[in-house]
C-alpha positions, 0 to 999 in steps of 0.5 A: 710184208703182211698187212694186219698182224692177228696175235693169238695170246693174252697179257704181257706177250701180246701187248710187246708183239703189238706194240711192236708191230704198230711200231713197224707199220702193221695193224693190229688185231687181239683176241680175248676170251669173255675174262679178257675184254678188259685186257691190255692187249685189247686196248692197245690194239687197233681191232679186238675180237672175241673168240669165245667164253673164258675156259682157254680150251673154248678159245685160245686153244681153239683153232677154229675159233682164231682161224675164223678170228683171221678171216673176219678181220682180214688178218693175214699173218698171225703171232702166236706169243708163247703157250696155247697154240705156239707149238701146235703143228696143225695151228700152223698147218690149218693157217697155211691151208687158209693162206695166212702166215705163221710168224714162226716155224713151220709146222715140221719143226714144230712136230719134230723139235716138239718131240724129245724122241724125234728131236734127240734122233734128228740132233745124233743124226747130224753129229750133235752130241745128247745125252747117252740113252735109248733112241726108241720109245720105251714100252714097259717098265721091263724094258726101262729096266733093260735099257737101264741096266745098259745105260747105268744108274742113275737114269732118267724117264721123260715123256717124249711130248711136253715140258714143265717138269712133268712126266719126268722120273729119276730112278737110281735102281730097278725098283725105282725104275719100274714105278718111275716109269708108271708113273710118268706114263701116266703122267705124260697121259694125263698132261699131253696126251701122249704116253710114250716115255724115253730113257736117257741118263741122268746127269747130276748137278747139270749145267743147263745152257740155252743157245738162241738162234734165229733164223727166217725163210731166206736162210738168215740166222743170227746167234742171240746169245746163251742163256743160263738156267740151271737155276730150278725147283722140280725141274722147272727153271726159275732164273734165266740169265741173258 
């Protein structure tokens, strides 16, 4: 078990993993931008650092800047929370080369799970079923036209990177198709950085059901339970039920 726990988040998900931790025996450390020194968090942990000015792309989303963090204060473990780096695979990749632990999964199932393309590709190839659709990225709007004609109105255009609702389109016909999926590639650029769009069906009235599952590095896994969130506004939830 590690030592001192640095967590590299803010607000309400970071004082849970303290207290949490301290109620485990671990120290603690925050780190908070200059509009974060008066921050929960960083009264409730045992050591607090700043790692730069109030933009987040100056300090929770720079991974140099928690890196050092964890090497100044000893920390030799490291929560992510939720958001910021969370999901980034060179965070975890960049803690690993330093020695340090990621309290979460390891870079590779970030960079593929993180992926619809490579996720969706990963999940058929071990028999789990997804949604009909093209397995490649999708190039131009031309080519979403083709796909669509052989998958079937209607259909949906996602980025592959991200979430959020954004970059997402749902066509019902050619034309919708080729602005939909204009503008989710721009879209998907803007907000990700990455433009590349999948095209799969679009399933109407949908149940959207979550499967929790947990696992560690000894190969425990534990099913949490389903939650239920097909509650929504522009495809984002906003009820999850436990």
């Amino acid at each position: 078990m590690f030592q001192k726990l640095l967590i590299a988040n803010r607000g309400e998900i970071a004082c849970r993993v303290i207290r949490t931790a301290q109620q485990l025996g671990i120290r603690t450390v925050a780190v908070y931008s200059e509009a974060d020194q008066d921050g929960l968090h960083v009264e409730l942990a045992d050591e607090a650092i700043l790692i730069g000015a109030s933009p987040v792309s100056e300090s929770y989303l720079d991974i140099g800047r928690v890196l050092q963090a964890c090497q100044s204060t000893g920390a030799d473990a490291v929560h992510p929370g939720y958001g910021f780096l969370s999901e980034n695979p060179r965070f975890v990749q960049a803690l690993e080369q330093a020695g340090i632990r990621f309290v979460g999964p390891s870079a590779r199932a970030i960079k593929t799970m993180g992926d619809k393309i490579a996720s969706k590709q990963l999940a058929a190839s071990v028999g789990v079923s997804v949604i009909p659709g093209y397995d490649g990225v999708v190039n131009t709007a031309e080519e979403a036209i083709q796909q669509a004609h052989e998958i079937g109105y209607p259909v949906m255009l996602k980025a592959s990177a991200g979430g959020g609702g954004k970059g997402l389109r749902i066509a019902e016909d050619d034309q919708e198709c080729r602005e939909g999926f204009s503008r989710a590639r721009s879209e998907a650029a803007t907000s990700f950085g990455d433009d590349r769009i999948l095209i799969e069906k679009y399933i109407r009235e949908p149940r959207h059901i979550e499967i929790q599952v947990i696992g560690d590095t000894h190969g425990n896994f534990v099913y949490l339970g389903e939650r239920e969130c097909s509650i929504q506004r522009r495809h984002q939830k906003v009820i999850e039920e436990a």
